[in-house]
C-alpha positions in Angstrom: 100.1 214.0 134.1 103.4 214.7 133.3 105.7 215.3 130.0 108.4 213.4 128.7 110.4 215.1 125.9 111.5 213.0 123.3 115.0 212.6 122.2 116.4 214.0 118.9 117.8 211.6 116.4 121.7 211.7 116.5 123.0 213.7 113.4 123.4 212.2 110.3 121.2 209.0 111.1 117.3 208.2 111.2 115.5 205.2 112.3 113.9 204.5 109.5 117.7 204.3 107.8 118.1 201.8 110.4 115.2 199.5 109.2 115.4 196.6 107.4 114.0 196.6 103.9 111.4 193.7 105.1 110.0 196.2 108.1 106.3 196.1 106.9 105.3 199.7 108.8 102.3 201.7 108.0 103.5 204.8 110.1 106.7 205.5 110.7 108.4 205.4 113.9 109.8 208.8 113.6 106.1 210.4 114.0 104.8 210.8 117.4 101.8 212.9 116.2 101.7 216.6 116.3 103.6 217.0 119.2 107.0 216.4 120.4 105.5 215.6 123.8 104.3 212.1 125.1 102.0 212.6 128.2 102.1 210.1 131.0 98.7 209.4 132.0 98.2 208.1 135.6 97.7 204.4 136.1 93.8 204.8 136.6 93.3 206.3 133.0 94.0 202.9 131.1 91.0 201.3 133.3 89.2 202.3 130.6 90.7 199.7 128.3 90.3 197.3 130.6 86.5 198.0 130.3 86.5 197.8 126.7 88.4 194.4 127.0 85.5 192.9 129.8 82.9 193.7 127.5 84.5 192.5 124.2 84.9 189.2 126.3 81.6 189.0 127.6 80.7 189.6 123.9 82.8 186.5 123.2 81.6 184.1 126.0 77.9 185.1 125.0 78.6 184.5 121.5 80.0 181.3 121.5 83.5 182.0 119.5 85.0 181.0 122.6 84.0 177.5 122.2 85.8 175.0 121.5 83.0 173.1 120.0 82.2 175.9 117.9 85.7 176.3 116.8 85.8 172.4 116.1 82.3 172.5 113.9 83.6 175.8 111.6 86.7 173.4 111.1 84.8 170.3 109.9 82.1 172.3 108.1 79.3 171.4 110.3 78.0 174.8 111.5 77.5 178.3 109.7 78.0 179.6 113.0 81.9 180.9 113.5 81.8 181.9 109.7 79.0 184.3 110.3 80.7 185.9 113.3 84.1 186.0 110.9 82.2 187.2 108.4 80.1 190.0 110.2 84.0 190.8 111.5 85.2 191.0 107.7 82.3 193.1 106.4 82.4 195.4 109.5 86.0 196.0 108.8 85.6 197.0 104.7 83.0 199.5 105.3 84.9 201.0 108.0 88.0 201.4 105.5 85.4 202.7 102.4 84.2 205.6 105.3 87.6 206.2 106.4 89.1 206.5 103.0 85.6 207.9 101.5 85.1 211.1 104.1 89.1 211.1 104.4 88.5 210.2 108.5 92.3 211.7 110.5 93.2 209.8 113.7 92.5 211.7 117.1 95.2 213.8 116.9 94.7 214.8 113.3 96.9 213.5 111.2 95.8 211.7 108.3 94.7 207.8 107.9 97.3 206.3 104.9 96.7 202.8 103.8 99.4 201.8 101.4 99.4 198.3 99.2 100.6 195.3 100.8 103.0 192.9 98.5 102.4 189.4 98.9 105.0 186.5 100.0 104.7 183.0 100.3 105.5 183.2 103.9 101.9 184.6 104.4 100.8 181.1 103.4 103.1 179.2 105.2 101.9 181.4 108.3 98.5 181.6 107.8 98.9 177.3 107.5 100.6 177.1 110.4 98.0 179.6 112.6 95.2 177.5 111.3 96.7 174.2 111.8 97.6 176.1 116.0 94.0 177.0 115.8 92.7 173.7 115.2 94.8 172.0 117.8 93.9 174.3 120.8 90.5 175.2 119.6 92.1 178.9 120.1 92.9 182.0 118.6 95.1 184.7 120.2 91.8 187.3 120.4 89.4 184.5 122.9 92.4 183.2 124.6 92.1 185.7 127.7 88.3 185.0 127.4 88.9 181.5 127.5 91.0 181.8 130.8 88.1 184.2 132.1 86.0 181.5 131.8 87.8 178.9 133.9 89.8 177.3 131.1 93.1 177.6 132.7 94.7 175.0 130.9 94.5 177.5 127.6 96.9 179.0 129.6 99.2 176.6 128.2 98.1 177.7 124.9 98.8 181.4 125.9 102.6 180.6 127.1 102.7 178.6 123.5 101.7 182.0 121.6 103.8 184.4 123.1 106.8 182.0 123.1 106.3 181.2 119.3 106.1 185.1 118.8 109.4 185.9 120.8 110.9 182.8 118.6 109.7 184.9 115.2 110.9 187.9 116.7 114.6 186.2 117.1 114.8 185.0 114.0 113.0 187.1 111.8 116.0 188.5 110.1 116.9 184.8 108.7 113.1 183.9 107.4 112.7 184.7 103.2 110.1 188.0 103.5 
């Protein structure tokens, strides 16, 4: 493993001055953690993500939330089915926020979990419109898309080229879109 050290901020400036007042953070840039080190683990210790990712697939293909059938009944309100799985997803995530913020939970290297309130825009709808109306089209969501490939669906690789092109496009002109 070896150490990096991390470069000081040039006098007089931060990053977070640098910002722009729509930069929606929870943590701030300028914390690494409790150490001015970063470690550089050796390629073989992110295999372990890789196994979390296999397994959250095969959790996918077996559940059906891959399907584009099953995607195609939540959307015309023919099946409970995909709004269970969302649902279980939904509850799963509230308790996990009530224990984090109830027994004050730190992150692994100790520092403290913050959740701060989130203001809303109207481009949340607009997005949210236009990921649904993606979602209906393909039959896809970003999280099944690498499942869906797994599976044999190469043409969803289409889909996946759409995704990260329409993200690089937000990324370009994010500056210019009301927040």
């Amino acid at each position: 493993m070896t150490l990096t050290k991390i470069p000081p901020e040039p006098s007089g400036s931060t990053r977070a001055e640098s910002r722009s007042p729509t930069d929606f953070e929870v943590r701030s840039p300028d914390t690494v953690g409790g150490n001015e080190f970063r470690r550089q683990p050796p390629w073989w210790y992110h295999l372990k993500y890789a196994a979390v990712g296999l397994v959250f697939g095969l959790v996918f293909v077996k559940a059906e939330v891959i399907s584009w059938f099953r995607i195609q009944e939540m959307f015309r309100l023919q099946s409970f089915h995909m709004y269970g799985v969302i649902g279980t997803a939904v509850l799963v995530g509230i308790i996990s926020v009530w224990l984090i913020k109830k027994f004050k939970i730190k992150t692994i290297q100790g520092e403290p979990i913050e959740f701060h309130p989130k203001k809303f825009h109207k481009g949340q709808v607009y997005g949210g419109l236009l990921f649904g109306l993606g979602w209906a089209m393909t039959g896809a969501c970003p999280g099944p898309l690498f499942a869906q490939i797994g599976t044999g669906a190469l043409v969803v690789s289409v889909v996946l080229g759409s995704a990260l092109a329409g993200t690089w496009v937000y990324g370009y002109i994010r500056e210019k879109l009301p927040h």
